[in-house]
DOZA-221838 format. One record per residue (C-alpha): residue in three letters; x negated, y, z negated. Coordinates in Angstrom, 2 decimals. Example, Ala and Ser with C-alpha at 12.3 -4.5 7.8 and 13.67 -1.06 7.14 Angstrom:
+------+---------+---------+---------+
: code :       X :       Y :       Z :
+------+---------+---------+---------+
:  ala :  -12.30 :   -4.50 :   -7.80 :
:  ser :  -13.67 :   -1.06 :   -7.14 :
+------+---------+---------+---------+
This chain:
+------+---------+---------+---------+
: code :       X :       Y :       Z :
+------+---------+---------+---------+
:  unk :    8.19 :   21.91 :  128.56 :
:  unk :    7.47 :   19.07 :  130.66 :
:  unk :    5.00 :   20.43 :  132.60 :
:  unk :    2.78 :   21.74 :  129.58 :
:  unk :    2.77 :   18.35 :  128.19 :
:  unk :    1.26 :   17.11 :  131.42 :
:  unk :   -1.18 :   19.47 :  131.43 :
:  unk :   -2.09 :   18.74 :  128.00 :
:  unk :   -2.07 :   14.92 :  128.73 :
:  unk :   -4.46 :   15.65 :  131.95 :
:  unk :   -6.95 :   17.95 :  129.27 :
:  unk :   -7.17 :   14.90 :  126.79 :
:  unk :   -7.65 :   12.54 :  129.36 :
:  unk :  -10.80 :   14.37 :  130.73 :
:  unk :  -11.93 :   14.99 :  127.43 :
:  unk :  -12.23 :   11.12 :  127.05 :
:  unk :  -13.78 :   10.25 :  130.51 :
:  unk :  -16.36 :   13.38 :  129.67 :
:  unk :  -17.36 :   11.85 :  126.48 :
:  unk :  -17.21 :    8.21 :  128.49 :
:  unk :  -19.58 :    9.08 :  130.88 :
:  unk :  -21.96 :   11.35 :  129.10 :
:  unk :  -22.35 :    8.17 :  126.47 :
:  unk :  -23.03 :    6.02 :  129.72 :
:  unk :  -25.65 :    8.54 :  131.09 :
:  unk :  -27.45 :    8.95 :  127.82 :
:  unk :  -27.85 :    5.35 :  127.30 :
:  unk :  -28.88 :    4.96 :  131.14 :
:  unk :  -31.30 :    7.40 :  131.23 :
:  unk :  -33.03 :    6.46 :  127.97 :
:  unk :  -32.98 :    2.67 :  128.08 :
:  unk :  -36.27 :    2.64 :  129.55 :
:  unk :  -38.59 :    4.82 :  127.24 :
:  unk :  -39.43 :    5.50 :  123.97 :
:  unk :  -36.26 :    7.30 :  123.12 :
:  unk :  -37.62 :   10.50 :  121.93 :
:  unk :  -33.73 :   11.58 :  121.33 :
:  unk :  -32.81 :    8.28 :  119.04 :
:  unk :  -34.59 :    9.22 :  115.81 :
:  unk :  -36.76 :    6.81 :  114.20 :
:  unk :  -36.29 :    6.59 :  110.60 :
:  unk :  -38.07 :    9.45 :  107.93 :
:  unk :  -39.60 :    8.94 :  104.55 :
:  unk :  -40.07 :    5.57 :  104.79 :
:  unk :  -41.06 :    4.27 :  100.71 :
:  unk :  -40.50 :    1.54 :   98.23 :
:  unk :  -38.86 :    2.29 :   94.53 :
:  unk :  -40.11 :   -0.16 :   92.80 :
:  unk :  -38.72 :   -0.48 :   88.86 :
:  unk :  -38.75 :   -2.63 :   86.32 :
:  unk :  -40.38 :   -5.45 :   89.43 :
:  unk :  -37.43 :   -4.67 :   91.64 :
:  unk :  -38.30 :   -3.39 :   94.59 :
:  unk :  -36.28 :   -1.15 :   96.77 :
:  unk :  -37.24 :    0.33 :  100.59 :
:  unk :  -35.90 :    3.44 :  101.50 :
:  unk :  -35.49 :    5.76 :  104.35 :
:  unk :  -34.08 :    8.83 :  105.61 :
:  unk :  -30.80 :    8.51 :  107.37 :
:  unk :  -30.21 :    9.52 :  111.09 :
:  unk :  -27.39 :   11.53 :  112.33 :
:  unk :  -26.97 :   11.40 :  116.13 :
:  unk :  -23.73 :   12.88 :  118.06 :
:  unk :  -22.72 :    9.16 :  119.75 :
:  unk :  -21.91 :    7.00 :  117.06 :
:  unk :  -23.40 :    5.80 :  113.98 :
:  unk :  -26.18 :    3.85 :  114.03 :
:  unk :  -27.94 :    0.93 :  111.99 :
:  unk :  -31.27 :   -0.12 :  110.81 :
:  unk :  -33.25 :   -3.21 :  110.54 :
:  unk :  -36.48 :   -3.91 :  108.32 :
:  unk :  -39.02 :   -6.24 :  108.73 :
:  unk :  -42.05 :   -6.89 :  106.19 :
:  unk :  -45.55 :   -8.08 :  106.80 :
:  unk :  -47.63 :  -10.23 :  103.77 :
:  unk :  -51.33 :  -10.69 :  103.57 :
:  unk :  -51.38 :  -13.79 :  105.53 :
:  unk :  -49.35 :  -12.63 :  108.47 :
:  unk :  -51.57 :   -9.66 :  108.91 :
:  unk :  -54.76 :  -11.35 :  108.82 :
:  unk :  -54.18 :  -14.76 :  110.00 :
:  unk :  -50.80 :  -14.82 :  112.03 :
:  unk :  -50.74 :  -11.12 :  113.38 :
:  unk :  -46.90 :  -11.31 :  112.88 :
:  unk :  -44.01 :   -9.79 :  111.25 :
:  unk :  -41.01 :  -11.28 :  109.24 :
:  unk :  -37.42 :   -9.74 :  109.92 :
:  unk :  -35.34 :   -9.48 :  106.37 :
:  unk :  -32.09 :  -10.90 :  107.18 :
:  unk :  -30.37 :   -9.47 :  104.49 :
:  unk :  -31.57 :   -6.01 :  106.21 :
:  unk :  -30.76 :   -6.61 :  109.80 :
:  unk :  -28.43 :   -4.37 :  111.83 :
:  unk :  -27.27 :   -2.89 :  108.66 :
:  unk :  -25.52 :    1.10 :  107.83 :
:  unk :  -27.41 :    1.42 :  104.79 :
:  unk :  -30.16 :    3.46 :  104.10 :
:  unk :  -31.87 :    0.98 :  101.62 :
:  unk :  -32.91 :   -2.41 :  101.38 :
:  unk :  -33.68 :   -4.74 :   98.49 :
:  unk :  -36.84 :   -6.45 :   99.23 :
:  unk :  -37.59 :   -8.32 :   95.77 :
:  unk :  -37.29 :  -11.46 :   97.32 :
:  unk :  -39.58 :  -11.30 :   99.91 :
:  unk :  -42.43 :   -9.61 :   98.03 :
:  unk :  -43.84 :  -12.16 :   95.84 :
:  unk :  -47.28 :  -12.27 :   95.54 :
:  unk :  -49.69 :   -9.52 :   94.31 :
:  unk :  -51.55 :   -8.70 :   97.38 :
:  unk :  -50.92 :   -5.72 :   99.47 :
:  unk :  -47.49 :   -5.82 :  101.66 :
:  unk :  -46.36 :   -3.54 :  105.05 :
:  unk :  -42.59 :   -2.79 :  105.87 :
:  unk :  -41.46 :   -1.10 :  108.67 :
:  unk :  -37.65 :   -0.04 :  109.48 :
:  unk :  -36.41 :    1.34 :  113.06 :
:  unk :  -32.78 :    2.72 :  113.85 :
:  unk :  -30.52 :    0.61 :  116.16 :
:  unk :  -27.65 :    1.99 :  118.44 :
:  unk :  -25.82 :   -0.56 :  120.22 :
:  unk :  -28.52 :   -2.37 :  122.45 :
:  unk :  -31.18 :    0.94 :  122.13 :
:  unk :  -33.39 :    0.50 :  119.73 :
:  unk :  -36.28 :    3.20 :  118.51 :
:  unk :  -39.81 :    2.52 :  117.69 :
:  unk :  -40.62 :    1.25 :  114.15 :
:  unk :  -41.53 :    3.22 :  111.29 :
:  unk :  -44.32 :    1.73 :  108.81 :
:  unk :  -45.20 :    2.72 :  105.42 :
:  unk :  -47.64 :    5.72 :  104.55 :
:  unk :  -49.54 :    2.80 :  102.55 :
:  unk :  -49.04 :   -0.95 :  101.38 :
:  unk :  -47.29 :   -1.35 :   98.74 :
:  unk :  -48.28 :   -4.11 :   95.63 :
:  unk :  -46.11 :   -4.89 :   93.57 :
:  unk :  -48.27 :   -4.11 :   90.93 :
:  unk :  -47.35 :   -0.54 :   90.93 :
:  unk :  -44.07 :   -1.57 :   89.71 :
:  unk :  -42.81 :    0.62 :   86.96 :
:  unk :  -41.65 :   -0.53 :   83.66 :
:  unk :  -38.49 :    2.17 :   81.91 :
:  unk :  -37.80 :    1.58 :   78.14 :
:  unk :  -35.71 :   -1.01 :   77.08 :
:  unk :  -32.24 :   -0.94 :   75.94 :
:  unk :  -32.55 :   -2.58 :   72.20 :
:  unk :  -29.38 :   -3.85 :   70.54 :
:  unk :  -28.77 :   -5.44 :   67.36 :
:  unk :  -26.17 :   -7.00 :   65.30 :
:  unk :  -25.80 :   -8.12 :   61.45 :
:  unk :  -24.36 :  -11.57 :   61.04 :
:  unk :  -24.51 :  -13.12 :   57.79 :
:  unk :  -28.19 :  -13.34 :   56.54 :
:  unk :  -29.66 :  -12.95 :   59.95 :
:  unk :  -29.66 :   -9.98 :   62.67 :
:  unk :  -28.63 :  -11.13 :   66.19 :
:  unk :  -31.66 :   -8.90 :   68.47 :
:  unk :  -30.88 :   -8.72 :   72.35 :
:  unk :  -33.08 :   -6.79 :   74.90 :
:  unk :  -32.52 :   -5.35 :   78.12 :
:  unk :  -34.46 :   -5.95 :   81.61 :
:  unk :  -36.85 :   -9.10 :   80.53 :
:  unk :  -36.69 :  -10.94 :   83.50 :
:  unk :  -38.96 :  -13.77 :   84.86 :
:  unk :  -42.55 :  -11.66 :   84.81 :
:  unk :  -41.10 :   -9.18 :   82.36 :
:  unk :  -41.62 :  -10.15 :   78.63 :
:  unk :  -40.87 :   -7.84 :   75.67 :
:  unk :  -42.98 :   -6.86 :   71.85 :
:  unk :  -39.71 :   -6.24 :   68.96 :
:  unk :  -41.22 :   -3.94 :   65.80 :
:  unk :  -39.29 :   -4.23 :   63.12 :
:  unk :  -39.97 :   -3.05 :   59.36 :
:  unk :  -38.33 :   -2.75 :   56.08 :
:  unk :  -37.25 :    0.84 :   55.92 :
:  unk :  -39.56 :    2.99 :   53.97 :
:  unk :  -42.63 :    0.75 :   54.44 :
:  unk :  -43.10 :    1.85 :   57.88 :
:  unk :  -46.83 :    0.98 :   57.61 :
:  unk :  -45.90 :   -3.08 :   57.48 :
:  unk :  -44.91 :   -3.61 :   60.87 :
:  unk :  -44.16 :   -7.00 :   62.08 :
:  unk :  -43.18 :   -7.73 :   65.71 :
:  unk :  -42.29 :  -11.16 :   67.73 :
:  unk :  -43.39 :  -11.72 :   71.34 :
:  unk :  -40.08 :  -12.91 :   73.69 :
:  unk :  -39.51 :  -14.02 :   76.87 :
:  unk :  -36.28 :  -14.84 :   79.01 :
:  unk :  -35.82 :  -17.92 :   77.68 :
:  unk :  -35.46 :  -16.42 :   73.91 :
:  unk :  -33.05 :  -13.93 :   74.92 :
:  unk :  -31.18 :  -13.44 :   72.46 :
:  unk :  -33.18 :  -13.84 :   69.53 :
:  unk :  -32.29 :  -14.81 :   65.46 :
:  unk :  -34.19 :  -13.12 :   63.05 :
:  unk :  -33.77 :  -14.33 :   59.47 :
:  unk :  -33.92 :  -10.99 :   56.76 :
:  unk :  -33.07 :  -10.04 :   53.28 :
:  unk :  -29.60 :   -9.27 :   51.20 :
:  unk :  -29.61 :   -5.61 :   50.51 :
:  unk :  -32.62 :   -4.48 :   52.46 :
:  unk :  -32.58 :   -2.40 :   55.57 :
:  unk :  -34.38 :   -3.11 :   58.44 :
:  unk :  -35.50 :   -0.78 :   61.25 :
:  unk :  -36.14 :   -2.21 :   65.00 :
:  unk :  -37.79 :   -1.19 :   68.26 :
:  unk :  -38.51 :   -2.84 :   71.54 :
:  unk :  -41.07 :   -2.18 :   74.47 :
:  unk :  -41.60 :   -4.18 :   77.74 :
:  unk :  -44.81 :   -5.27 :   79.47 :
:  unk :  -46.94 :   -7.50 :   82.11 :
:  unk :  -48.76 :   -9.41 :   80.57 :
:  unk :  -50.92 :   -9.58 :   83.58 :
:  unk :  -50.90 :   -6.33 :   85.02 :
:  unk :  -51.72 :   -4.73 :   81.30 :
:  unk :  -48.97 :   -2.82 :   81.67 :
:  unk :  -46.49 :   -1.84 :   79.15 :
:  unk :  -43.08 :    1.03 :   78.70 :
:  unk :  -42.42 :    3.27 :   76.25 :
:  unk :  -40.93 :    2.29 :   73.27 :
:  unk :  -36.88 :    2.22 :   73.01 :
:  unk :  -35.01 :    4.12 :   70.36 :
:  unk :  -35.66 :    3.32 :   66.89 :
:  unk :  -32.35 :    1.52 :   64.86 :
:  unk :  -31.88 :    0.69 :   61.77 :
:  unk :  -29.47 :   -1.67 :   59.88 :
:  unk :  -28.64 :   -2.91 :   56.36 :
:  unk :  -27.32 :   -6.50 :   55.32 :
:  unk :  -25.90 :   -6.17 :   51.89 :
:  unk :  -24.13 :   -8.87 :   49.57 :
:  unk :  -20.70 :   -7.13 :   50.22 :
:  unk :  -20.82 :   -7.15 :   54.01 :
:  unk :  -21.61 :  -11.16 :   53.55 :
:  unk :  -19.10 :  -12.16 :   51.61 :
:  unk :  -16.49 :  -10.35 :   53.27 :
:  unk :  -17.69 :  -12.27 :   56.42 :
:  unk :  -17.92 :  -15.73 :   54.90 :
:  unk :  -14.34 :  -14.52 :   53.21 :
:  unk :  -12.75 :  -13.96 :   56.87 :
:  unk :  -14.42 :  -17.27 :   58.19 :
:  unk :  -12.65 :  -19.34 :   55.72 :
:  unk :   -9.30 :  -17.31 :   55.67 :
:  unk :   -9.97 :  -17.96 :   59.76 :
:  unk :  -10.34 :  -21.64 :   59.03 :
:  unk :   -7.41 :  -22.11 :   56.08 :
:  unk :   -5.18 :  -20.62 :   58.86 :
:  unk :   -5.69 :  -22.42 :   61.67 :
:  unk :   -5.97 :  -25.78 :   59.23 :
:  unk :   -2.11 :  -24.84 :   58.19 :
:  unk :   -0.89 :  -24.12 :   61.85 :
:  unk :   -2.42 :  -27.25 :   63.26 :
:  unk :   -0.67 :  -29.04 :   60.17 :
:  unk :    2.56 :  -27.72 :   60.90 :
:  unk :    2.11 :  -28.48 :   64.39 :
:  unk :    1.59 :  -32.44 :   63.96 :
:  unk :    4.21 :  -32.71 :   61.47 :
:  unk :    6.96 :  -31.07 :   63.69 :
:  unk :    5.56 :  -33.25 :   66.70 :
:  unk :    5.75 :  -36.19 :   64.74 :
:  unk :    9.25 :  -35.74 :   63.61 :
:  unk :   10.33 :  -35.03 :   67.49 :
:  unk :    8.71 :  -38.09 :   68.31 :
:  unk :    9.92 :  -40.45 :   65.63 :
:  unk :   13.47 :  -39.05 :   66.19 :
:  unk :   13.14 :  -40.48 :   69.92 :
:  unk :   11.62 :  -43.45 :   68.94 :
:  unk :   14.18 :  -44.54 :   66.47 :
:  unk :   16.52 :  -45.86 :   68.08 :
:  unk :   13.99 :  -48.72 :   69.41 :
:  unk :   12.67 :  -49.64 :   65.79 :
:  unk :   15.79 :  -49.18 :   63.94 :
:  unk :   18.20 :  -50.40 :   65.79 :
:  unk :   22.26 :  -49.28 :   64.69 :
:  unk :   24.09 :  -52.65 :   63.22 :
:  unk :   27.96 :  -52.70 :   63.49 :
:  unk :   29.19 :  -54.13 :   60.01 :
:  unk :   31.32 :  -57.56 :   60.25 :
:  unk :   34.99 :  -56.85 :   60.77 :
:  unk :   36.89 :  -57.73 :   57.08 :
:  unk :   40.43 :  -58.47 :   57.47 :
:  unk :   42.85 :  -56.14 :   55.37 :
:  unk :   41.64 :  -56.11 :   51.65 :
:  unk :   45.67 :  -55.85 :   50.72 :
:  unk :   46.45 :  -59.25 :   52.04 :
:  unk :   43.74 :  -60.87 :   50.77 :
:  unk :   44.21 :  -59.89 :   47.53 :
:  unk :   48.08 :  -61.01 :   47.53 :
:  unk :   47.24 :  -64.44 :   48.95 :
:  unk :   44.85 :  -65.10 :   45.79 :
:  unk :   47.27 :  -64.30 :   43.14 :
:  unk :   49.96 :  -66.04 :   44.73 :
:  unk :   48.55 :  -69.19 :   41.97 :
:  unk :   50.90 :  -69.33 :   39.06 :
:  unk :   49.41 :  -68.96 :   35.68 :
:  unk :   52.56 :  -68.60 :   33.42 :
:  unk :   51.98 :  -72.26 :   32.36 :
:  unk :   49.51 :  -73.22 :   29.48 :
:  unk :   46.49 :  -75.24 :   29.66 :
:  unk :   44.11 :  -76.98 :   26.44 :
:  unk :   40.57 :  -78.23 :   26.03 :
:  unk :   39.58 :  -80.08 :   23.12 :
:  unk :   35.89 :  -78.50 :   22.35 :
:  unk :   33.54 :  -79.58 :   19.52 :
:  unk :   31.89 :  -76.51 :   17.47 :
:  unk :   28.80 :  -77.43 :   15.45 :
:  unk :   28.63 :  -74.32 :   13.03 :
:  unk :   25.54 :  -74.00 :   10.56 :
:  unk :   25.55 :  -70.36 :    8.76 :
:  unk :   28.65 :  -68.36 :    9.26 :
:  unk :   31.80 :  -69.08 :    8.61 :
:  unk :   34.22 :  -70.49 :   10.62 :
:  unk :   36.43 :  -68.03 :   12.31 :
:  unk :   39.13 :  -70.66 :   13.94 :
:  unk :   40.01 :  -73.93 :   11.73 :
:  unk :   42.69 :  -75.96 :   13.24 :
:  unk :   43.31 :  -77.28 :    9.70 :
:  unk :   44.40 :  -75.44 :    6.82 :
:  unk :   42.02 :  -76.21 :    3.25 :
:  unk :   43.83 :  -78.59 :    0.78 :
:  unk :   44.79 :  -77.71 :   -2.77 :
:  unk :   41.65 :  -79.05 :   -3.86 :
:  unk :   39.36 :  -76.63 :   -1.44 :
:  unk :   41.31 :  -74.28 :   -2.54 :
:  unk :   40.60 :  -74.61 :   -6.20 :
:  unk :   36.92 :  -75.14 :   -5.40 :
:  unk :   36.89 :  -72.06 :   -3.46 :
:  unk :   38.40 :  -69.67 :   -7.22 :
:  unk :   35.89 :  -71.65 :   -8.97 :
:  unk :   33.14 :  -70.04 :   -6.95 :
:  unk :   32.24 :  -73.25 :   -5.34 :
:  unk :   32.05 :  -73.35 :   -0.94 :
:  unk :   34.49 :  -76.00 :   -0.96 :
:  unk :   32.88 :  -77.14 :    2.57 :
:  unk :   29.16 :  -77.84 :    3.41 :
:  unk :   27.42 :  -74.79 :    5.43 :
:  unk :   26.93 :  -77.37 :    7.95 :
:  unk :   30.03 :  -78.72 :    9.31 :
:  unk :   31.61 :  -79.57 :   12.43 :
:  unk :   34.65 :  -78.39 :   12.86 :
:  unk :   37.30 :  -79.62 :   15.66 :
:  unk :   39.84 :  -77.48 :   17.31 :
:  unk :   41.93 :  -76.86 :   20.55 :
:  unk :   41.08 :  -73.50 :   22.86 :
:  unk :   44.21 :  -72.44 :   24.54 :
:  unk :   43.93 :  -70.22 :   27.68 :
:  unk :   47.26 :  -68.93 :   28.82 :
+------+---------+---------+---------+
């Protein structure tokens, strides 16, 4: 046993010094030509859609490793006045086979790219477009329309209007196909408002174009959509429900904080007072009627009576009142004074 894993140790270790030194040989013997066994990069072309422009190439597959690519681009004034090209350093030393080069293509004059494949410090020859490329030739796909009903108004959003991309919306009633209306936009009206009708349907459709170039898509799918009286009032109906809600949970809210916080603060505006100590109410009472009142005291008061009758007379009437008073006759004056005693006991 131990002797077959040494011999299987000695095969792998071989194995890796074979590999080692046919890498070494390879790069050796080729680092000083053209590297006819390092592919250069096939099918070399730019996608350009919608004015984003991608280069593309062919990937190559060699037995060593795996290799990377660098691009570098060439403008109008570089090739006539400066003879020179302009690495993309976004693209440099890089695994994949594409390279966005939107950036650095912007002007509408004719523009070169070349790509080469790298491995380690060999590098192949470059590879340069069939033909310039202008952006020009860009290619504009239909646009993506949306639209949404809010209210009295339809909410219209379009896709890929960029900075030299603008877009034409159609829109009609439904039915009446032959009065077409349409609104110009830009970037900066993305997304756009359009004021309609209650009850009426309207039908939409977008298409993009360059103004410049005279160049224009095909038209997205047509869409229709309704705004009714129903639809609304059931929105306005939610909004205020929405806003009712939230107006009772914020009230609740303030009310509970402000209880918490007057319940902290109360002890520092209304402070507790202790109530004056009162000695025994028993004792007190028992010292006040300790005052004898068994004897009898008199005042002498004066009553000056006009109208009714005198209740108390300290005097009894003589014969002759008496006799007056059978006879029918007051036998005193209705306005008398009469003198007593008042007794208190």
């Amino acid at each position: 046993m131990q002797a077959k894993r040494k011999e299987h140790e000695s095969k792998w270790f071989l194995n890796v010094m074979g590999h080692v030194m046919f890498t070494s040989v390879f790069l050796v013997s080729t680092s000083g030509r053209d590297l006819e066994e390092l592919p250069k990069p096939e099918n070399v072309s730019v996608n350009s859609i919608n004015m984003r422009h991608i280069l593309r190439w062919s990937s190559v597959r060699v037995p060593l490793g795996e290799v990377s690519y660098s691009v570098q681009f060439q403008g109008e004034f570089e090739r006539n006045h400066r003879k020179t090209w302009v690495a993309i350093t976004e693209c440099s030393s890089i695994r994949e086979t594409w390279c966005d080069v939107t950036a650095d293509i912007s002007s509408d004059v004719g523009y070169d790219l070349k790509v080469r494949t790298e491995l380690g410090n060999v590098t192949t020859e470059w590879q340069n477009l069939s033909k310039l490329f202008n952006r020009k030739e860009t290619n504009l796909t239909a646009p993506t329309l949306t639209a949404a009903v809010s209210g009295g108004r339809v909410t219209l959003n379009v896709s890929e209007i960029k900075k030299n991309i603008n877009a034409n919306i159609y829109y009609w009633k439904e039915g009446v196909e032959q009065q077409v209306m349409n609104v110009s936009l830009d970037q900066t009206q993305i997304p756009y408002y359009l004021s309609v009708e209650k009850g009426v349907a309207y039908c939409f459709q977008a298409q993009l174009y360059i103004l410049e170039y005279n160049k224009f898509s095909s038209f997205s799918d047509i869409m229709c959509e309704t705004v009714s009286d129903d639809t609304m009032s059931k929105g306005n109906s939610v909004k205020i429900v929405t806003a009712l809600l939230l107006g009772v949970c914020f009230l609740a809210a303030s009310l509970f904080c402000i209880g918490r916080f007057c319940c902290r603060t109360r002890p520092v505006w209304l402070p507790k007072i202790s109530a004056p100590y009162v000695s025994n109410f028993e004792n007190l009472r028992g010292d006040v009627l300790k005052e004898d009142y068994s004897q009898e005291s008199c005042d002498t008061v004066e009553v000056w009576h006009q109208s009714e009758t005198l209740l108390v007379v300290h005097e009894s009437p003589t014969a002759r009142e008496r006799v007056n008073s059978r006879d029918g006759k007051e036998g005193r004056p209705m306005n008398y004074v009469a003198y007593g005693e008042v007794c208190q006991s």
